[in-house]
C-alpha positions in Angstrom: -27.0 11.5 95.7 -29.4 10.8 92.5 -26.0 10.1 90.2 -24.5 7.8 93.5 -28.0 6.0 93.7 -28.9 5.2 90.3 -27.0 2.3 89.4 -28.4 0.6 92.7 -32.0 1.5 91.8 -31.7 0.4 88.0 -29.9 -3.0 89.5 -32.6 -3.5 92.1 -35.8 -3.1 89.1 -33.6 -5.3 86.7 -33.4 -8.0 89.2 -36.1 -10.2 88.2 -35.7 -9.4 85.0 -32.2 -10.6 84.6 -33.4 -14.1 86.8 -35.8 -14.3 84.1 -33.3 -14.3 81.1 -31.1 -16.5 83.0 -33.8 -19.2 83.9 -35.0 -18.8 80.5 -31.6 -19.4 79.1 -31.0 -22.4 81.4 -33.9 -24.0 80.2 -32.9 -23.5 76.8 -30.3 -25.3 77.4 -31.1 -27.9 79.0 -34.0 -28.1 76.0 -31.3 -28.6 73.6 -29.6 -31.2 75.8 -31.9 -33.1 75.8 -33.2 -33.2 71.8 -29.9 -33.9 71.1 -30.1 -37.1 73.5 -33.4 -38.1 72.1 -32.0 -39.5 68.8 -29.3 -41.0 70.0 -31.0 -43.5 72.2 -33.1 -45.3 69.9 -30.3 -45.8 67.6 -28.1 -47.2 70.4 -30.8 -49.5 71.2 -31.3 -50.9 67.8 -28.2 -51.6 67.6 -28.3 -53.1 70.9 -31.5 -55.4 69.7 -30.1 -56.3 66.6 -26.6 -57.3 67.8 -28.9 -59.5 70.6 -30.6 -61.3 67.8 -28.1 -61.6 65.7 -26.8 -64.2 68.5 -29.9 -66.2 67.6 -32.3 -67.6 71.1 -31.5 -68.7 74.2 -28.3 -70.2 75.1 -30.2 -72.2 78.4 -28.1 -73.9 80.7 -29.8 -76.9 79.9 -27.7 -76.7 76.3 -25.0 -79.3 76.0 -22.9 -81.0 73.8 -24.3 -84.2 72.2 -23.2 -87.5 71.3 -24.5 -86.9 68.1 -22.1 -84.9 67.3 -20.0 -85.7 64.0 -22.7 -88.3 63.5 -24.1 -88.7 59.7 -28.3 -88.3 59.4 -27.8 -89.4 55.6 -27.2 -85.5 55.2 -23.7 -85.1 56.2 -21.9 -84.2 59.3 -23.6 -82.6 61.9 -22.2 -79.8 64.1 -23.5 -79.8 67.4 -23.0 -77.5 70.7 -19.8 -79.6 71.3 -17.7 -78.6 68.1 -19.4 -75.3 67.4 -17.5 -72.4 67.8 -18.7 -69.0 68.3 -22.3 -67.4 68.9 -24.9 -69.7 67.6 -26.1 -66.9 65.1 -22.8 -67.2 62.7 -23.1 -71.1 62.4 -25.8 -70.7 59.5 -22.9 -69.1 57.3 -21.0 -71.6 57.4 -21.6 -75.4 55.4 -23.0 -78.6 56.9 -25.2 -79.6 59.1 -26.3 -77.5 62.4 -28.4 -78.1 65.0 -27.5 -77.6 69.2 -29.9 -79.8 70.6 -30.2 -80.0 74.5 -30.1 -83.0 77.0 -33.4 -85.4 75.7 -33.9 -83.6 72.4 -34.5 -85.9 69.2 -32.1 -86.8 66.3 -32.6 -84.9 63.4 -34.3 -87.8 61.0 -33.0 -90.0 58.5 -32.6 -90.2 55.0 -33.1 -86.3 53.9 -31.0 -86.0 50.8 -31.8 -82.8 49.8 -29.0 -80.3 49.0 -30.6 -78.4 51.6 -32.8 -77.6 54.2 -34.4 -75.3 57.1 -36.3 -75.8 59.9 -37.6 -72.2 61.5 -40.1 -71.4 64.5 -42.0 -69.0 62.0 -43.7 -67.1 65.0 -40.2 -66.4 66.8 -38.2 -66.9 63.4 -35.4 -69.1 65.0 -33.8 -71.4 63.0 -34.1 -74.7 65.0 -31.7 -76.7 62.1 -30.4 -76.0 58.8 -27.9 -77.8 55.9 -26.1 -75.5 53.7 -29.1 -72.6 54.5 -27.0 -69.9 52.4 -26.4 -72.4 49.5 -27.6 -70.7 46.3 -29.4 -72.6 44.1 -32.7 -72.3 41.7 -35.6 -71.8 43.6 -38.2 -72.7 40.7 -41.5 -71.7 41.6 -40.9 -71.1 45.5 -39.8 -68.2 44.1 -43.2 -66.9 43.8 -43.4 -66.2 47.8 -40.9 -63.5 46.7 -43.1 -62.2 44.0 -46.3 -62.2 46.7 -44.0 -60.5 49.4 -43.5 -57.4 47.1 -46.7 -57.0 44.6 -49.5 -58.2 46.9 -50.1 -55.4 49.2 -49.9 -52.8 45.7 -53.0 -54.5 44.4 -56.6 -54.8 46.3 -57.9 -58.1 45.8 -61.2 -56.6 44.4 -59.9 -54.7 41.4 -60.7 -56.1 38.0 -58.9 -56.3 34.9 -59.3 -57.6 30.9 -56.7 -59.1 30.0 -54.4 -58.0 26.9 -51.8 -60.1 24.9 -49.5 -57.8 25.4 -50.1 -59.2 29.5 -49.2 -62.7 28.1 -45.7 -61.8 26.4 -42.6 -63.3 27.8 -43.9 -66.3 29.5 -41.2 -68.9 29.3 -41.7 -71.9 26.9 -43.2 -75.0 29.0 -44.3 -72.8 31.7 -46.8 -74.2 34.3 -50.4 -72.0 33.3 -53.4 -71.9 34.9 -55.0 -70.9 31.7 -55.2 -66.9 32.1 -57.5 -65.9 28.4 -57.1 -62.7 26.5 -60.0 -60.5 26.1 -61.6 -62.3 29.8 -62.1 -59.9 32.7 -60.0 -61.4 36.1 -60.2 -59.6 39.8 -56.7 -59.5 41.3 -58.4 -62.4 43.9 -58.6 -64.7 40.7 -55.4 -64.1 39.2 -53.4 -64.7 42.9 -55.3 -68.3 42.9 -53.9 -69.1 39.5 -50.6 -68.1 41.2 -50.6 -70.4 44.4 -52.8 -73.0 42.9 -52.0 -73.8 39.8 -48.3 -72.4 40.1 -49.7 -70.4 36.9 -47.0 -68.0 35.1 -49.6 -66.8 32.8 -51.4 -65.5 36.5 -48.0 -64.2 37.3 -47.4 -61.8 34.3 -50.5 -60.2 34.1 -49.7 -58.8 37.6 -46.8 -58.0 37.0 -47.9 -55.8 34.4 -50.7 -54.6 36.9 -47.7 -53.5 38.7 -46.0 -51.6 36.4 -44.0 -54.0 34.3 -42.3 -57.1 34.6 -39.0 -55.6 34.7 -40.4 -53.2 37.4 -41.7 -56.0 39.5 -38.3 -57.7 38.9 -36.5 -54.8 40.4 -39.0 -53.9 43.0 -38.3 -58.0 44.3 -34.7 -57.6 44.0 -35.0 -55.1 47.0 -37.9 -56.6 48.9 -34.9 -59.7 49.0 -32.7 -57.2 50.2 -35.2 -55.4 52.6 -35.9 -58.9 54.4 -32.1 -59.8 54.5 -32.6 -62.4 51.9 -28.5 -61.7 50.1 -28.9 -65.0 48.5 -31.2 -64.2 46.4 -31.0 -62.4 42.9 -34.0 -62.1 40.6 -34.3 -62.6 37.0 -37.9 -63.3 36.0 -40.7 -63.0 38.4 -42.4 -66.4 38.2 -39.2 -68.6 39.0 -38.6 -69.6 35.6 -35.2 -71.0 35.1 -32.5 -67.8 33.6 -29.2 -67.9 33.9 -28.3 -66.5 37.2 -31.3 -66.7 38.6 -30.9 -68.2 42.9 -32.1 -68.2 45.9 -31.3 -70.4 48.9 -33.1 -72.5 51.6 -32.6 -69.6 54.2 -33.8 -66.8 51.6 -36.8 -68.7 50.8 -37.9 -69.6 54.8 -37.8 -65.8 54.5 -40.1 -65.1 52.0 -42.6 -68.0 53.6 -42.5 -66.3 57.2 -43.2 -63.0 55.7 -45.9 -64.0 53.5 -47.7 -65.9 56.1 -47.7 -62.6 58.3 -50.5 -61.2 55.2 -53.7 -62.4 55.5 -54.4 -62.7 51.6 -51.3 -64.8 51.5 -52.1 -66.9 54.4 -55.8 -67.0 52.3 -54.3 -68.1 49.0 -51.5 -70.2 49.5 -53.6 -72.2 52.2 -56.7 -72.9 49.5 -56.9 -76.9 48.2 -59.3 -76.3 45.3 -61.1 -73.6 43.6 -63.0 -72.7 40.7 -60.7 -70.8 38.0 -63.9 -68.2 36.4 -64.4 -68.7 32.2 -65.9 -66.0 29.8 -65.5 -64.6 26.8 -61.4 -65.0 24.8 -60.2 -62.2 22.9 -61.8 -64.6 19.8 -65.3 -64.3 21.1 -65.2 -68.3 22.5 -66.4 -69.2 25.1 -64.9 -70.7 27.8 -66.4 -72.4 30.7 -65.3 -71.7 34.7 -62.9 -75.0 35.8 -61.7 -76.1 38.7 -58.0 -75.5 39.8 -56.6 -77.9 42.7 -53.3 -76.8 44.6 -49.8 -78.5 43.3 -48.1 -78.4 47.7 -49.6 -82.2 47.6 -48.9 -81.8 51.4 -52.1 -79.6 51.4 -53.9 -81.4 48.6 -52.9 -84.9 49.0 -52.5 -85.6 45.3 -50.4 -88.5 43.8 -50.3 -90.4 47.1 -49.4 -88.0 49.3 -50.5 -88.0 52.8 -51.6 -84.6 53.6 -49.8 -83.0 56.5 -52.0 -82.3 59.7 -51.7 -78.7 60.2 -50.5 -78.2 57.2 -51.5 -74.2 56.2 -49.3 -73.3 52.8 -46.9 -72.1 51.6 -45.1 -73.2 47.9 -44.0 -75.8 46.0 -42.1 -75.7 42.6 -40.2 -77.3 39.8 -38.0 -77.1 36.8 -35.3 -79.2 35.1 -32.0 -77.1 36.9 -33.8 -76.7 40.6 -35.6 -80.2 41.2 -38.1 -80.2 43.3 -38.4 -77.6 46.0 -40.7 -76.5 48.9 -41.8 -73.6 51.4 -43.8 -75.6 53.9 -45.6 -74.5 57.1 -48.2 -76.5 59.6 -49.5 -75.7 62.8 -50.0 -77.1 66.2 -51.4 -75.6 69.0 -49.8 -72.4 69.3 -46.9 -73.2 67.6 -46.2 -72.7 63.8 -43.1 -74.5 62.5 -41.9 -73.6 58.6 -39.4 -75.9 56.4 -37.8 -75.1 53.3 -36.7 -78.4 51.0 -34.6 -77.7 47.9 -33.6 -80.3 45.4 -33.5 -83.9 47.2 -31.1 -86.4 45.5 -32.5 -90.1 46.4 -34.5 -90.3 43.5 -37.6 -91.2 45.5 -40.9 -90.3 44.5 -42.5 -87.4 46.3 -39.1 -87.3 48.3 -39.5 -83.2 48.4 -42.9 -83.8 50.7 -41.7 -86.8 52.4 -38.6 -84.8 53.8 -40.6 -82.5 54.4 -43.1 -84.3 56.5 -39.7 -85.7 58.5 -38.7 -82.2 59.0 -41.7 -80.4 60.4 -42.1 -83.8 62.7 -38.6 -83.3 64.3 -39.1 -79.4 64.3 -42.5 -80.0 66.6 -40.7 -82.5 68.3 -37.1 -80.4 69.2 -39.4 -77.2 69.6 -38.0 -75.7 73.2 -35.1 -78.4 73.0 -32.9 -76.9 71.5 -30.7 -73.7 71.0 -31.2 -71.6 67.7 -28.6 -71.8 65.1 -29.5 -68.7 63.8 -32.6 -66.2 62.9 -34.7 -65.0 60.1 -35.4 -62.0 61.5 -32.5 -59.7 59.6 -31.0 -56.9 61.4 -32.0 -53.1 60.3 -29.3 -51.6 57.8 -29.1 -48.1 56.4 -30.1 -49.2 52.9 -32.9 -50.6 54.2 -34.6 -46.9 55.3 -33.9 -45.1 51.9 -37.2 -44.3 50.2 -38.8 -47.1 48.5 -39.3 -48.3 44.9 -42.3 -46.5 42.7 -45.5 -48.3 43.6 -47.9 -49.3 41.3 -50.0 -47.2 39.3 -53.2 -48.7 40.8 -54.1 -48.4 44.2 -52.8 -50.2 47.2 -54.8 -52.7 49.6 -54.4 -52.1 53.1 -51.1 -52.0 54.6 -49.8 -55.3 56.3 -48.8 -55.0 60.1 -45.1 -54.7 61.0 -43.9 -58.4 60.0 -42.2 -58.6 63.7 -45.8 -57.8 65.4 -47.9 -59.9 63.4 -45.6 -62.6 64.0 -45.8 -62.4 68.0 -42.4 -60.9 68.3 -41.9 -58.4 71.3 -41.6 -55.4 69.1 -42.1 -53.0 72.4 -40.0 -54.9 74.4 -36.9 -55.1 71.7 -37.2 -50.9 70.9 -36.9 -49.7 74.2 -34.3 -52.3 75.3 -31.4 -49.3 75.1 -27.9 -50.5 75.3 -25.6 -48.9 78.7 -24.2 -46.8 75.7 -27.3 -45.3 75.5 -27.8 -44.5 79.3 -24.5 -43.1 79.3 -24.7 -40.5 76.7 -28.4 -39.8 77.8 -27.1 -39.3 81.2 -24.0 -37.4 80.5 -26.5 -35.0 78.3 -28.7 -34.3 81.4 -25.5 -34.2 83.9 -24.7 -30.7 81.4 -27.8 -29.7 81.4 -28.3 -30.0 85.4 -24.9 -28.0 86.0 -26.1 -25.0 83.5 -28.7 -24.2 85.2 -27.0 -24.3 88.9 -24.6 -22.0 87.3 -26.7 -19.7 85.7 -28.8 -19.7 88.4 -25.5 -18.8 90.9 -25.1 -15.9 88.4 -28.4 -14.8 88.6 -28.5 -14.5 92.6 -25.1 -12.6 92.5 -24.9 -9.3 93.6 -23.0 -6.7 91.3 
């Protein structure tokens, strides 16, 4: 009777116990189920997000095809909605003239004769218009938005520092200089004026040896350009100086503007008119008295007879004999904040790289919510883009900038947790294994032996 009744009385006091182990186990894995969901769905909803705006803005019903298409602006032909072909997001890669413009929305102006052009919504970072955007050519000084994007936030505005000769090396012979002294004590604040003022390479290489080196900075720009999408770009001295080799493109540098404009010093610097440049002590013992320093974007300072743009808040402007004239522009009205890049205009004009300008930001105001994009600045995430990131400086950072998407106004939130059905199925399948283990374990559990 004790032998016959054992195994029945060990069962019945290892009941609970063996529920236990089997809920226990159930839970486990449905636990694991579920982590291994987790990372899935953000990834499937990137790539969700960035295939979305890769297709550029909205494609309204109230798009059309236009009259104007094939039509010369005194910039070439102009494709429109009616002879594009495919999503609105790959028309940027190709040459000419784009624009899809809806029912009532203004010709794209007259007489722009540079080689080419941009016009971008820098809060939503459409690209309203473009010629040639991915055309490489030299960049000049614009290129200095670059050089801001990658060795502004390694350097607090406050620090100070004596300049050496050794900081002066290497400038390129008939450089623009604000007049940077060896042996006189600069903050970081000073030096950046030199650079967006007075376009100064002097200002330029003594940060960059703040920063490490000029090769450093060089290097660290190259993949900022690459980290912002910017693949027309390729970097050969810091300041813009013409080297062999050395390009950028209309596209690459709306880029550079939009994400400068996103950190405050930027927005500080490149938006100044006029300042005073401080003097001292030279590595001579001379003297040399504080001067004043005006901004060469004659859109902001209205120099040489040109009309200051209203609104007009930055960016850069630059110059050498193989780029021509070329410009990073921005102005605001209202709400809305609309950025043009201008590189190397033909007519021969005077000024013709502000006048363009001034054309383009008026018809980008003007077509604002009349048209579909042609394409985006905002570059989809890649793989390279999340390995770790170059050296920093060996001084102390400033404060770190927001996400470029947030301080822009872009629905960061909205765009993350936007997960593709791909996502939802996987998730769901996940969970659908995780449900039945436990039903079964649970049946397993409740069994008699």
């Amino acid at each position: 009777m004790t032998a016959s009744r054992l195994p029945h009385h060990t069962a019945a006091q290892g009941g609970p116990a063996r529920r236990r182990t089997a809920a226990s186990t159930a839970a486990s894995i449905a636990a694991a189920c579920c982590l291994c969901a987790l990372p899935l769905l953000p990834a499937l909803a990137g790539t969700a997000a960035a295939a979305a705006d890769a297709h550029g803005s909205s494609t309204s019903p109230g798009s059309s095809g236009s009259s104007r298409s094939g039509t010369d602006t005194g910039t070439g032909t102009v494709h429109t909605a009616a002879d594009s072909s495919g999503a609105a997001g790959t028309l940027l890669a190709e040459p000419g003239v784009h624009v899809l413009p809806h029912d009532g929305a203004p010709a794209l102006p007259s007489g722009i004769s540079a080689l080419s052009w941009t016009v971008s919504d820098a809060t939503t970072g459409q690209v309203l218009a473009a010629k040639d955007a991915h055309k490489q050519l030299p960049p000049a000084s614009t290129l200095k938005t670059l050089f801001a994007d990658t060795v502004l936030p390694r350097l607090p505005r406050e620090l100070s520092h004596k300049v050496t000769d050794a900081d002066l090396e290497g400038i390129g012979a008939g450089s623009s200089m604000v007049g940077v002294q060896a042996g006189q004590t600069y903050t970081v604040a000073d030096l950046w004026r030199g650079v967006f003022l007075a376009s100064g390479n002097d200002a330029v290489h003594v940060l960059a040896h703040l920063n490490g080196s000029v090769e450093q900075t060089v290097q660290q720009m190259q993949a900022k350009a690459k980290m912002l999408g910017a693949n027309d770009t390729h970097v050969v001295s810091p300041d813009g100086y013409d080297q062999p080799g050395q390009v950028s493109s209309a596209y690459d540098l709306a880029v550079f503007g939009r994400t400068g404009l996103q950190n405050r010093d930027f927005a500080e610097y490149c938006s100044t008119r006029t300042s005073l440049f401080p003097g001292g002590f030279d590595a001579h013992g001379s003297y040399v008295t504080s001067f004043g320093i005006q901004n060469t974007n004659r859109l902001l300072s209205g120099a040489n007879g040109v009309t200051p743009y209203p609104g007009i808040i930055g960016v850069k402007n630059g110059y050498t004999t193989n780029a021509g004239n070329t410009l990073v522009a921005a102005a605001r009205r209202g709400s809305r904040t609309m950025l043009v890049t201008v590189m190397n205009p033909q007519s021969g004009v005077p000024q013709a790289v502000y006048s363009e300008a001034a054309k383009l930001l008026d018809w980008g105001f003007a077509a604002a919510g009349r048209t579909t994009s042609v394409g985006t600045l905002n570059a989809a995430p890649r793989p390279s883009d999340f390995q770790a990131a170059p050296a920093r400086a060996r001084l102390p950072s400033g404060p770190a900038q927001k996400p470029a998407a947030a301080a822009a106004g872009t629905p960061v939130a909205a765009r993350s947790t936007a997960a593709s059905p791909t996502a939802w199925y996987v998730g769901g399948g996940l969970a659908a294994v995780a449900a039945a283990s436990v039903l079964v374990l649970r049946r397993r559990a409740g069994a008699k032996p």
